[in-house]
C-alpha positions as CSV (number, residue, x, y, z in Angstrom):
1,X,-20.2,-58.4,-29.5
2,X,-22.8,-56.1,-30.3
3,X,-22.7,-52.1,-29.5
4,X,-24.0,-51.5,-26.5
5,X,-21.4,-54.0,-25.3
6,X,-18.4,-52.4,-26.8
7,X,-19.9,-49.0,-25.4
8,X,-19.9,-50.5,-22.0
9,X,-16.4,-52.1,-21.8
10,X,-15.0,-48.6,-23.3
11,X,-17.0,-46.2,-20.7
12,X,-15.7,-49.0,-18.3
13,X,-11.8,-48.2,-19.3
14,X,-12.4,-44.7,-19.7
15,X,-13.4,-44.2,-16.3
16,X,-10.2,-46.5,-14.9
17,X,-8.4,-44.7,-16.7
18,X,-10.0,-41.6,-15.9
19,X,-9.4,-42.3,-11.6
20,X,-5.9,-43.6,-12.0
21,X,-4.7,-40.8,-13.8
22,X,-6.4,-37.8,-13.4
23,X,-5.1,-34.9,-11.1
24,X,-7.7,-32.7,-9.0
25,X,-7.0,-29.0,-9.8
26,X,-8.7,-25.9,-9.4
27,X,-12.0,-25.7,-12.0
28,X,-10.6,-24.1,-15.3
29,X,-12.2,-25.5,-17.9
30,X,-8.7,-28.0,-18.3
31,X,-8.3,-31.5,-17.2
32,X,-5.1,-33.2,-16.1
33,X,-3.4,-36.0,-16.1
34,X,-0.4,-37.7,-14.5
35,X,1.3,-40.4,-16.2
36,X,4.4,-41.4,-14.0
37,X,5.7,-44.3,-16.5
38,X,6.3,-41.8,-19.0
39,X,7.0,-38.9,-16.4
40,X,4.4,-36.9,-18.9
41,X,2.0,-34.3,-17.5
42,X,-1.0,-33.5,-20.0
43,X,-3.4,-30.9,-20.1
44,X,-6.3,-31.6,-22.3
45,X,-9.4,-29.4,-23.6
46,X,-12.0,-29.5,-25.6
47,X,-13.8,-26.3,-24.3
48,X,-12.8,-22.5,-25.6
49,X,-11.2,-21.0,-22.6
50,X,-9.5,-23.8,-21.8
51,X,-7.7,-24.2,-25.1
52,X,-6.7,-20.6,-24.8
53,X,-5.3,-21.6,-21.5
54,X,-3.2,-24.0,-22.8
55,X,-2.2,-22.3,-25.9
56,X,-0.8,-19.9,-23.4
57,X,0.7,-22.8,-21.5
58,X,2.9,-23.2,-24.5
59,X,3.5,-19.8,-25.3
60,X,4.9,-19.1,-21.5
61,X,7.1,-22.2,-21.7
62,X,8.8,-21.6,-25.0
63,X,8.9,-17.3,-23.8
64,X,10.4,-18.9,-20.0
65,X,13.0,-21.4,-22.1
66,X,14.7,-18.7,-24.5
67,X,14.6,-16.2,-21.4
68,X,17.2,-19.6,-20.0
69,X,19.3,-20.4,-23.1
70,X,17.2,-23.9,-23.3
71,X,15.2,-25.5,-26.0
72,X,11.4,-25.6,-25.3
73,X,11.6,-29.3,-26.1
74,X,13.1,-29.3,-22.8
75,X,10.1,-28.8,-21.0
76,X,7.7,-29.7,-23.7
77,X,7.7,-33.3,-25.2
78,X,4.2,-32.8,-27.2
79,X,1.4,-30.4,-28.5
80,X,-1.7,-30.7,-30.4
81,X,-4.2,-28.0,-31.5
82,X,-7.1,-28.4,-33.8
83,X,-10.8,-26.3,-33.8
84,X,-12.2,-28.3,-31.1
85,X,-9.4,-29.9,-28.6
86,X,-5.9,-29.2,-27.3
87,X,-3.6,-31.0,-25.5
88,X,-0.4,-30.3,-24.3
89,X,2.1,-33.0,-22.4
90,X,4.8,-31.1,-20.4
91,X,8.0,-33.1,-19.1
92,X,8.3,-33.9,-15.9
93,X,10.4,-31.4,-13.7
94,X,13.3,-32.4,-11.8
95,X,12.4,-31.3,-8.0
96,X,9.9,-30.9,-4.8
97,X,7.3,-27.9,-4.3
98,X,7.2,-26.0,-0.8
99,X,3.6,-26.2,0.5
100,X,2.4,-22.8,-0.1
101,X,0.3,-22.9,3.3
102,X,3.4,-23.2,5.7
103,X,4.4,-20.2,7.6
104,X,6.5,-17.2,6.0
105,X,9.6,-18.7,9.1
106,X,9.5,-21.9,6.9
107,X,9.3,-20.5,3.5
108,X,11.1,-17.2,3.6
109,X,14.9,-18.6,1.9
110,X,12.5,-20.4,-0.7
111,X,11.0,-17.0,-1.5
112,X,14.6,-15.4,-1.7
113,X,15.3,-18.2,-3.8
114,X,12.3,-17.5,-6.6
115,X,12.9,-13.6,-6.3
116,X,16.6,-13.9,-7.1
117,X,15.8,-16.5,-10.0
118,X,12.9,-14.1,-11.6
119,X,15.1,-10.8,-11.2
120,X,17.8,-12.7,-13.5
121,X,14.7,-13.6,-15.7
122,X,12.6,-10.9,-16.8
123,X,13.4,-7.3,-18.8
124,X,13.6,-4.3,-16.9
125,X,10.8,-2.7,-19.1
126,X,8.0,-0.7,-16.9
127,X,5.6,-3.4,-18.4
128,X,6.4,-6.7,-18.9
129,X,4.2,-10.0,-19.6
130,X,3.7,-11.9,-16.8
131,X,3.2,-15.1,-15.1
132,X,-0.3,-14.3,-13.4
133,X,-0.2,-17.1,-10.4
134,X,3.5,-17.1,-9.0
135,X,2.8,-18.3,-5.8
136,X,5.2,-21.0,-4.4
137,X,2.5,-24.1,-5.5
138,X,4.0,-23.1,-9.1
139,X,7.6,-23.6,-8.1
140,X,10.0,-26.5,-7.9
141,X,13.1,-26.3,-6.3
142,X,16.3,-29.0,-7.3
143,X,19.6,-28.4,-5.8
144,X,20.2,-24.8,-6.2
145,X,17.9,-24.5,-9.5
146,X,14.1,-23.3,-9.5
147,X,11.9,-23.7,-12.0
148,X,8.8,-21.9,-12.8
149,X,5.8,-24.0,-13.8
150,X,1.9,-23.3,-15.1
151,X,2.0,-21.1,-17.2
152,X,-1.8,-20.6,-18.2
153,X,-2.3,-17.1,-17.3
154,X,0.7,-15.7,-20.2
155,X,-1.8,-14.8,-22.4
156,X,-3.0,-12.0,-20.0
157,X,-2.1,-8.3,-20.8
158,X,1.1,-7.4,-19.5
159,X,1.4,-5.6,-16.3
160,X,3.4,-3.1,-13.9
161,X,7.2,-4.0,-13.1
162,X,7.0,-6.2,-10.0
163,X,3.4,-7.6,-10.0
164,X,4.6,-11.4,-10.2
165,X,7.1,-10.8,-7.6
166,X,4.6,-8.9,-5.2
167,X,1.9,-11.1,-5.8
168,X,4.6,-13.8,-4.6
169,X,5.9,-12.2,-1.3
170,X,1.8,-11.4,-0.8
171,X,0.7,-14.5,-1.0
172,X,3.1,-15.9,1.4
173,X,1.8,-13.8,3.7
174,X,-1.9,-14.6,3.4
175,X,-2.2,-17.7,2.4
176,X,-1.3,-19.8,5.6
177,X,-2.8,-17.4,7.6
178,X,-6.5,-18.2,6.2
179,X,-7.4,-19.5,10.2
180,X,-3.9,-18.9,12.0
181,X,-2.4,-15.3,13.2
182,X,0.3,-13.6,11.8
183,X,3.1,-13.8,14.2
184,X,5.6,-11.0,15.1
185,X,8.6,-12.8,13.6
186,X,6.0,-13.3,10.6
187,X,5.6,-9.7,10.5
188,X,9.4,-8.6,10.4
189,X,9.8,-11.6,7.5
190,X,7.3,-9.8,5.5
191,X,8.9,-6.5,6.1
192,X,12.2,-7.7,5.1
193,X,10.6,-8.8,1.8
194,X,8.7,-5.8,1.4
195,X,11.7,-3.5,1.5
196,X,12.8,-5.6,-0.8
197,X,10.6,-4.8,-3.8
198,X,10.7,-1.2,-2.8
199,X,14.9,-1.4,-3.1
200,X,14.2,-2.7,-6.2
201,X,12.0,0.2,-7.7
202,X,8.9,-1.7,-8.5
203,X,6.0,0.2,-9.4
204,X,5.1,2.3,-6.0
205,X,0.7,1.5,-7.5
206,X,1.6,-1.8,-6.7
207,X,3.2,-1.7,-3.7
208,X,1.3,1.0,-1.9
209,X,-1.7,-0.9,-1.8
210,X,-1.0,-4.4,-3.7
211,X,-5.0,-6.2,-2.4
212,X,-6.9,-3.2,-4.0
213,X,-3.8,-3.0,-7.4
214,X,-4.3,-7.1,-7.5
215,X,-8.4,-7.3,-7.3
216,X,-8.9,-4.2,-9.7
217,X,-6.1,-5.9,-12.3
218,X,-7.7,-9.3,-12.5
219,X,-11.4,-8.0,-12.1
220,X,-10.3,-5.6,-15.3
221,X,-8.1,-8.7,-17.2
222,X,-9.9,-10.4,-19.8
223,X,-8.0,-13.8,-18.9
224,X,-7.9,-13.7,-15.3
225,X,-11.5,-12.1,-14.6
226,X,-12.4,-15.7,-16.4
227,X,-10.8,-17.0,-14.7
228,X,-11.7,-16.2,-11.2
229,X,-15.6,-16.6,-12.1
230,X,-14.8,-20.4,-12.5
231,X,-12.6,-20.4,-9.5
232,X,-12.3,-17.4,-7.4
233,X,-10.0,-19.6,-5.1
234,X,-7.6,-19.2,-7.8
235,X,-6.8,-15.9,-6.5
236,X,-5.4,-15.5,-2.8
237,X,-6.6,-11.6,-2.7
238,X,-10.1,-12.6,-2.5
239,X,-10.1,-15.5,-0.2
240,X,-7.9,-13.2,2.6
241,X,-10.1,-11.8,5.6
242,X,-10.3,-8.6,5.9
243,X,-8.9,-8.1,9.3
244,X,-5.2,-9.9,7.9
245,X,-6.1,-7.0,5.1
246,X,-5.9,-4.3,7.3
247,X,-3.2,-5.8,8.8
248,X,-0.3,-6.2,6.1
249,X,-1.5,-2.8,4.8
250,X,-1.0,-1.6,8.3
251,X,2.1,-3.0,8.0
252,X,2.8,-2.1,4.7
253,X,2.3,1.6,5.5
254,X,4.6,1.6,8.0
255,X,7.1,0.8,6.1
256,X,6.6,3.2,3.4
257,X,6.5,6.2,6.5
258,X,9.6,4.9,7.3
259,X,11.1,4.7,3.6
260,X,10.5,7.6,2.7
């Protein structure tokens, strides 16, 4: 068999494999891959960024882990790292994910659920690291347990108490209403989680205006401004009209009239 055989059979394989196992993501410079048999996820790289990305990936995990008494090897079954390539294969976790586009009437106990789970979680310093995309698509739910997944964005600088947990609550309230209104039971919902963060003393810049605190922190973070060049619909803040805009900030002043 000469080489321009073998070439052929192996770009065949390679692109079976490729179709079978290969998850579509957002564009950010990783690939990934789903093999069920093994109940293995892997993120692979052989581009800069992207093995920063999952360097990070690794870092979150094992930070996440000791933050819940468990061994990293718990979540992470194997990791490579040379000059030029990275992979990381991450264990399957036990669970289902709430579709981040259904209404804040469908998701609110979920919500609850994540807040009360990241409250037990993370230091009560001013700044603290942070997740950087906790919206309800990187959350599984077994039983009574959630787990926080993707972890990507660790390696950006930390940030103000409370910006995971208001990105969260703020997504929830944009992202399924990209071409559907906000209702008025949506509306009380979202105040009942607003008044939430405020009880709980997060940082008043964050909260007072959390579209102009989120754009301005991940235009201005190394890691996530490269990130949102190669996929600005990474970030829910930029994809959300401006009329919903005015709208939760409507709302959100409200609140903080009647808070005060």
């Amino acid at each position: 068999m000469n080489t321009t055989v073998k070439n052929k059979i192996l770009q065949k394989y390679f692109f079976k494999f490729f179709k079978k196992y290969r998850i579509k993501t957002h564009r950010n410079n990783i690939t990934l891959f789903h093999f069920p048999q093994k109940k293995i996820f892997r993120k692979i790289s052989n581009n800069k960024e992207g093995i920063k990305k999952i360097i990070s990936e690794k870092k979150g995990i094992e930070w996440y882990c000791k933050r819940l008494k468990k061994n990293s090897k718990t979540r992470i079954s194997y990791f490579y790292l040379s000059k030029k390539s990275s992979f990381i294969d991450l264990k399957e976790v036990n669970g289902f994910q709430v579709k981040s586009w259904k209404s804040l009437e469908h998701n609110f106990s979920y919500l609850i659920k994540v807040f009360n789970h990241y409250k037990k979680l993370y230091p009560k310093s001013y700044r603290n690291k942070i997740h950087g995309d906790l919206t309800l698509d990187n959350v599984m739910f077994y039983k009574n347990e959630v787990s926080i997944i993707d972890w990507e964005f660790f390696g950006a600088k930390e940030k103000l108490k409370g910006y995971d947990l208001a990105y969260l609550f703020l997504s929830a309230a944009c992202i399924p209403y990209f071409k559907k209104k906000f209702s008025l039971k949506d509306e009380k919902l979202f105040i009942n989680l607003w008044k939430i963060l405020i009880k709980n003393k997060y940082s008043k810049k964050i909260l007072q205006n959390p579209f102009n605190y989120f754009e301005k922190n991940i235009k201005s973070d190394l890691v996530l401004n490269k990130a949102m060049k190669i996929s600005k619909s990474k970030f829910f803040p930029f994809l959300t009209r401006r009329h919903h805009k005015k709208k939760i900030l409507e709302i959100i002043k409200s609140i903080n009239k009647y808070e005060k």
